[in-house]
FIFIZA-446135 format. One line per 3 residues: their letters; for each residue x, y, z of N, C-alpha, C. Coordinates in steps of 0.05 Angstrom, whole numbers, plus 5000, padded with zeros to 4 digits. Example, Ala and Ser with C-alpha at 12.3 -4.5 7.8 and 13.67 -1.06 7.14 Angstrom:
AS = 5264,4886,5156,5246,4910,5156,5264,4934,5156 | 5257,4955,5142,5273,4979,5143,5258,5001,5157
END
This chain:
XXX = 9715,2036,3864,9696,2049,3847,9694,2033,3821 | 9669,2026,3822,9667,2007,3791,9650,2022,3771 | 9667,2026,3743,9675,2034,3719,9672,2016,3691
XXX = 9656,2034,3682,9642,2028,3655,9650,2048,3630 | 9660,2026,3610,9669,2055,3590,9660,2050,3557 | 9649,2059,3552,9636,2056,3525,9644,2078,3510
XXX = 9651,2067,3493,9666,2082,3465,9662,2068,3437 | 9657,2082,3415,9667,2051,3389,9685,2043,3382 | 9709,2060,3394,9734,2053,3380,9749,2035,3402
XXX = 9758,2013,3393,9763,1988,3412,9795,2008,3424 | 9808,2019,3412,9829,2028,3420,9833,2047,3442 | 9809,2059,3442,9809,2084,3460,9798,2060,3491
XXX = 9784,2045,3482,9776,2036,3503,9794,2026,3522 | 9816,2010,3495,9837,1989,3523,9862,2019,3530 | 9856,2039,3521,9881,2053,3528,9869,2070,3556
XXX = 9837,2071,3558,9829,2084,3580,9832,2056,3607 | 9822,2032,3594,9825,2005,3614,9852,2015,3625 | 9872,2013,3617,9900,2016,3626,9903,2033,3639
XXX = 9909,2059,3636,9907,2079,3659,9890,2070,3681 | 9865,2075,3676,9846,2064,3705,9855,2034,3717 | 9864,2028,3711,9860,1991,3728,9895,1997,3737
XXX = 9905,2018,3727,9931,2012,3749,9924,2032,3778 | 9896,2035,3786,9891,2055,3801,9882,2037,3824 | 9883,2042,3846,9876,2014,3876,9843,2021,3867
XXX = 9838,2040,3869,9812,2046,3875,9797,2047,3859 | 9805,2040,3826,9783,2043,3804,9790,2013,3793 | 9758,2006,3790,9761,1982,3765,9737,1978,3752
XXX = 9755,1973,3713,9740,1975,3703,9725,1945,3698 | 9694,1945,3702,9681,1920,3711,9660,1919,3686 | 9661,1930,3657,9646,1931,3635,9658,1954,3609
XXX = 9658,1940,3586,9661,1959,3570,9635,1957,3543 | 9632,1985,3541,9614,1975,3512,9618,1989,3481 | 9616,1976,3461,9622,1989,3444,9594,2002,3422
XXX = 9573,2009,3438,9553,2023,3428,9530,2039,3464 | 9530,2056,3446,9506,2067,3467,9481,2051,3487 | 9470,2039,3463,9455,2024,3478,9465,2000,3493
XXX = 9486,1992,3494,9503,1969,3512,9510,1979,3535 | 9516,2007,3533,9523,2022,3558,9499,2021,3575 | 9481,2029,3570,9450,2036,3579,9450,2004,3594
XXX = 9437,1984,3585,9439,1953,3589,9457,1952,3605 | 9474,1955,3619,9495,1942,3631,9493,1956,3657 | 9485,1990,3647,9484,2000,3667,9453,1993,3686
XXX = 9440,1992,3673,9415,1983,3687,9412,1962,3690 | 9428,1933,3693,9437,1912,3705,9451,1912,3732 | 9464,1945,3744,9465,1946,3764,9496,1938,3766
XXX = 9512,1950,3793,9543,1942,3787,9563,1963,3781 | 9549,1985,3770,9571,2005,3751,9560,2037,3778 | 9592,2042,3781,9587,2074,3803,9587,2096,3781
XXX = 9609,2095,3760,9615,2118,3744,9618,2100,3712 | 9585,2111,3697,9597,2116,3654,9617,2132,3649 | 9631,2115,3633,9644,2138,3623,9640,2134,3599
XXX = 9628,2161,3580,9615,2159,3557,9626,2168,3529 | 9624,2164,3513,9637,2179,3480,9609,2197,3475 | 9613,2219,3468,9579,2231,3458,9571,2222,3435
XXX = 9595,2221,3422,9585,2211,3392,9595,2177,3378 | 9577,2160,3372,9586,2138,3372,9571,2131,3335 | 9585,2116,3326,9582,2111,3292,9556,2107,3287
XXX = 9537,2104,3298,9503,2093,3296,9488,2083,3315 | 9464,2098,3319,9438,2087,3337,9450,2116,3349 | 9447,2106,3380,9433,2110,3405,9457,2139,3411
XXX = 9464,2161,3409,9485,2179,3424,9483,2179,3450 | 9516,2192,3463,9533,2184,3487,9512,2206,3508 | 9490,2224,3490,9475,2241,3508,9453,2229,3517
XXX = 9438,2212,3494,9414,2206,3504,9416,2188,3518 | 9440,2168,3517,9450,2148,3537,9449,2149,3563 | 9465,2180,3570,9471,2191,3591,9443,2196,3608
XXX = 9420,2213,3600,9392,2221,3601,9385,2195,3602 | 9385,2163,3598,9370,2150,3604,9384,2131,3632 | 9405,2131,3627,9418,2118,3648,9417,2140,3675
XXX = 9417,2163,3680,9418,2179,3708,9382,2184,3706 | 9369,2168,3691,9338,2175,3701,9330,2143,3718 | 9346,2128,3703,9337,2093,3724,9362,2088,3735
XXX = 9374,2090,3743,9401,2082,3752,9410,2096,3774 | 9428,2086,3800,9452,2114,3813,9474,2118,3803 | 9477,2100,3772,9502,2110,3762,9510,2140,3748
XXX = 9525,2157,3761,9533,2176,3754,9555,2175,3718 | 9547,2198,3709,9567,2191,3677,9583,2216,3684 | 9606,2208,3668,9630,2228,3662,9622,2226,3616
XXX = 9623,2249,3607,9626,2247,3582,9660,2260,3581 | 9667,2238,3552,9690,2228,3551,9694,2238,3518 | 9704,2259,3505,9697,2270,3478,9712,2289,3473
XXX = 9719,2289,3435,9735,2310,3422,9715,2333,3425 | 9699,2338,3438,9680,2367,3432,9681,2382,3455 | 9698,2404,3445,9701,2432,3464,9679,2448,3460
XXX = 9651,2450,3442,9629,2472,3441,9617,2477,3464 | 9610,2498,3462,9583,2508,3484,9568,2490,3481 | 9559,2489,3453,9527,2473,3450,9526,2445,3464
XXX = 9556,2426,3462,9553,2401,3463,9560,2409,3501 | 9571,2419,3515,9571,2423,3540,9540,2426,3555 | 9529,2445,3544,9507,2453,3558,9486,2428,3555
XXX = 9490,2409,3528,9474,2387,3527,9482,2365,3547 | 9506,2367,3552,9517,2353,3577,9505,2357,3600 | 9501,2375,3607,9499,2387,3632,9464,2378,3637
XXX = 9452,2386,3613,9422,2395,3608,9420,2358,3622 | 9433,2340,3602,9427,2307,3601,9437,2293,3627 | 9451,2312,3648,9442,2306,3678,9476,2307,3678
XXX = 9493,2296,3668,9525,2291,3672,9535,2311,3688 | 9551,2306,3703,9562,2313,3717,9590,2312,3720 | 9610,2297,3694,9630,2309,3688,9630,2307,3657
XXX = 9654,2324,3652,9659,2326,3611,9693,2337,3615 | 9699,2313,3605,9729,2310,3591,9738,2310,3562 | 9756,2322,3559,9757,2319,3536,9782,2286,3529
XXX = 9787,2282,3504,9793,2253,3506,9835,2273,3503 | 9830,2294,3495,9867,2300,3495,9875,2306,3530 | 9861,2299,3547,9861,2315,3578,9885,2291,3587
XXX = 9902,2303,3605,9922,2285,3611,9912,2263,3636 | 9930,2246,3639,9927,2221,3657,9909,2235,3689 | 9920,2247,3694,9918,2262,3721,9889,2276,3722
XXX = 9881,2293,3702,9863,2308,3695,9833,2281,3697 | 9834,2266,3680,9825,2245,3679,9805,2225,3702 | 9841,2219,3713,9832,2202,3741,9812,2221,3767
XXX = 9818,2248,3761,9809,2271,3780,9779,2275,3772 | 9774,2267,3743,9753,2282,3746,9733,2243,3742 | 9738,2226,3744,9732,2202,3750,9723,2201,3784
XXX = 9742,2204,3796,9745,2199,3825,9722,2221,3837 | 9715,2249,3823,9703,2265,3828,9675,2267,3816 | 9663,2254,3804,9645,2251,3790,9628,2226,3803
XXX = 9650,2199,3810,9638,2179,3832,9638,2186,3861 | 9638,2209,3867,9633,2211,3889,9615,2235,3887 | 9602,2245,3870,9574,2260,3876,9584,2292,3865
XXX = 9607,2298,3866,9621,2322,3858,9627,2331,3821 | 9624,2353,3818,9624,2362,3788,9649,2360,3780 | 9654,2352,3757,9692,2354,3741,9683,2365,3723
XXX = 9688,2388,3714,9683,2410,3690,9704,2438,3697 | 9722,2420,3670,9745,2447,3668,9732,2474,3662 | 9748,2488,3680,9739,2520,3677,9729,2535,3653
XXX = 9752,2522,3631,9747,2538,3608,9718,2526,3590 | 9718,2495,3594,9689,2487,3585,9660,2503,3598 | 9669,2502,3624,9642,2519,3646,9639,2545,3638
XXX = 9658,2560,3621,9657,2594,3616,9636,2585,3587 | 9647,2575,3569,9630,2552,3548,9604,2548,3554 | 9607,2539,3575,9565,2531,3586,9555,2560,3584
XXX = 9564,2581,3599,9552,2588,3606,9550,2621,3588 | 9571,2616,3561,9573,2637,3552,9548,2637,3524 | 9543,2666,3515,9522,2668,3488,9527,2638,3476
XXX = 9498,2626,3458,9507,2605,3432,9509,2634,3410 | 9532,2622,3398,9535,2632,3371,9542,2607,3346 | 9539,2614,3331,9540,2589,3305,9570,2594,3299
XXX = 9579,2578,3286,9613,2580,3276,9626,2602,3262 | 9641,2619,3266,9649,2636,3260,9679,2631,3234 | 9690,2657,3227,9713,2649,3206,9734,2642,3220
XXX = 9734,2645,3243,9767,2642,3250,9749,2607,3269 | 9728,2598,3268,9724,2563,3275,9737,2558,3252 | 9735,2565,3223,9738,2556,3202,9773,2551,3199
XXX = 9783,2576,3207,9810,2575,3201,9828,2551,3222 | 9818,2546,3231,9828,2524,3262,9827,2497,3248 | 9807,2498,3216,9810,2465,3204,9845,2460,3191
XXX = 9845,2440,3190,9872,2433,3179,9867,2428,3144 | 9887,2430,3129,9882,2432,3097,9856,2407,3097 | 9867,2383,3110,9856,2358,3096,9827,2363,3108
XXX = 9822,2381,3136,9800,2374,3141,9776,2400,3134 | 9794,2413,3111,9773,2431,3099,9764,2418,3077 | 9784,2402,3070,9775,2388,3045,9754,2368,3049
XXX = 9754,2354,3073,9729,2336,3079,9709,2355,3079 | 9711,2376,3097,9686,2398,3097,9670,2405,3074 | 9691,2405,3049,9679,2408,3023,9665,2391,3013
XXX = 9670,2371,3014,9659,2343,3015,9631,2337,3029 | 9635,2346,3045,9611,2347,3060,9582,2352,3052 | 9586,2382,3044,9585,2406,3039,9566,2397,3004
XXX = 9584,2381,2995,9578,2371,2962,9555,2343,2971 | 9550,2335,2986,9532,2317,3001,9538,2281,3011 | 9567,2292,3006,9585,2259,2996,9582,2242,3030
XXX = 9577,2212,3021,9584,2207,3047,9610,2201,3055 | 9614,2173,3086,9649,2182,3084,9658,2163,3064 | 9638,2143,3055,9660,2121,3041,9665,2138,3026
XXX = 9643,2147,2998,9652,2167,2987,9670,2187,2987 | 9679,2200,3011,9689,2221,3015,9720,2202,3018 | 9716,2175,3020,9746,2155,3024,9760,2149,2994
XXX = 9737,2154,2983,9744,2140,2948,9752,2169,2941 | 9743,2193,2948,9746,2218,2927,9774,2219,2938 | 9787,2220,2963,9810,2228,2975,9831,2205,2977
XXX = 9821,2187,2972,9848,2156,2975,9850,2155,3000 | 9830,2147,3025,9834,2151,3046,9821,2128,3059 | 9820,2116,3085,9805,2092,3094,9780,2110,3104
XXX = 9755,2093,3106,9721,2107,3118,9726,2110,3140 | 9753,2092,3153,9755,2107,3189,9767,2129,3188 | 9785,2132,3181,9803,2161,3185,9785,2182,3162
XXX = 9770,2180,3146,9748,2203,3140,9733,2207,3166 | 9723,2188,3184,9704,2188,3207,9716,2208,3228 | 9747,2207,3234,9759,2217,3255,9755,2247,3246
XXX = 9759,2254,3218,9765,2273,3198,9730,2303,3209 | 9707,2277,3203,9687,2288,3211,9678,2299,3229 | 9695,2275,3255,9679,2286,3283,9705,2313,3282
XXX = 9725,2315,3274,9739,2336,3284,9734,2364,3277 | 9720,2357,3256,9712,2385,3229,9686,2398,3254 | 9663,2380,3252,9640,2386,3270,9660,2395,3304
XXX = 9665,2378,3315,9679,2394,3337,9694,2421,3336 | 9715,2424,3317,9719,2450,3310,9699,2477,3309 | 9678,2467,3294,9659,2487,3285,9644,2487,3307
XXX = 9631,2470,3324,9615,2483,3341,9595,2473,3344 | 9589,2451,3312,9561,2447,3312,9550,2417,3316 | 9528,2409,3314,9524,2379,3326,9522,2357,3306
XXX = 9525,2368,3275,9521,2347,3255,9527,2351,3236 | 9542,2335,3214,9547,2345,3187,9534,2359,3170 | 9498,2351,3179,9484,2372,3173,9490,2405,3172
XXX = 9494,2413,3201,9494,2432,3207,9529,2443,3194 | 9537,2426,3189,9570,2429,3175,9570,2444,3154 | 9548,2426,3134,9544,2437,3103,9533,2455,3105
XXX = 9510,2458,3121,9504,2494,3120,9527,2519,3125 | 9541,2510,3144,9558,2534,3147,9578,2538,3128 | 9582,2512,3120,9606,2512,3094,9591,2522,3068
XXX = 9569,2517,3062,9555,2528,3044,9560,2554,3044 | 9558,2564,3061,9561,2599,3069,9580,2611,3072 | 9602,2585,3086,9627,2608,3088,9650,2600,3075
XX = 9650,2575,3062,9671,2570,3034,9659,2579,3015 | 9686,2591,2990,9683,2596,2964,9682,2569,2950
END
């Protein structure tokens, strides 16, 4: 089964290469480090299973990627992401994918839902599928209470309209690890953009 994995962070990528390539039956035969490279490579033909990031630092997202590659292609995608929401599941689902992992899922979990995804079959953990299929609601107090000190404080930040360099200089922090800071705040809450961050923080921080 030949495997394609696009992510931006070069690290995640060679730590997913490694697991998969000690597998007889999987190899990985492309990696990309933007959306639109994934798309290209895949429509060059060659690739059975994407495996995608939803959210990547600029341009093209791991959804609309997905939606363009299963409209020209027989490559099947797995999305590969810190986002446990309804919203971002059902956009999965909606954008044709046919699996969604999260990136803390163990080795096993992983290769299962890889192996199952290239062969025509759904990988969607239970508790994500109750997720698809349960009410949307917007972020509640207790999404809020699940942030960690530092990453309410980015929230505030946010919130005040700062970007991340900014938000790197106000806190003594590098613009990557504010980035990790962001996608985790938005995954927590539920919602799809910092945009939608500062509104809720607007409303539900003092």
């Amino acid at each position: 089964m030949r495997i394609l994995i696009a992510d931006d962070h070069e690290l995640t990528r060679a730590g997913l290469r490694a697991v998969i390539e000690r597998e007889p039956d999987l190899e990985v035969v492309a990696e990309a480090d933007r959306a639109e490279m994934a798309v290209e490579l895949c429509l060059a033909g060659g690739v059975d299973v994407a495996i995608l990031d939803i959210r990547f630092g600029g341009g093209m997202s791991g959804l609309e990627a997905a939606r363009l590659i299963l409209e020209a292609t027989a490559t099947r995608v797995l999305l590969l992401t810190l986002h446990d929401t309804a919203e971002y599941v059902r956009s999965a689902l909606s954008a044709g994918a046919t699996g969604y992992v999260l990136k803390d899922a163990g080795r096993e979990e992983l290769l299962h839902a890889i192996r199952a995804v290239g062969e025509g079959r759904t990988a969607l953990p239970t508790d994500l599928l109750r997720l698809a299929v349960s009410p949307s609601v917007g972020p509640t107090e207790s999404d809020l209470a699940r942030l960690t000190k530092r990453e309410r404080e980015v929230l505030a930040l946010i919130r005040g309209g700062l970007t991340n360099k900014a938000i790197a200089r106000e806190l003594g922090i590098g613009p990557g690890t504010v980035k990790v800071h962001v996608e985790k705040v938005i995954a927590k809450l539920g919602v799809t953009d910092r945009t939608q961050a500062a509104v809720f923080a607007a409303r539900a921080m003092p």
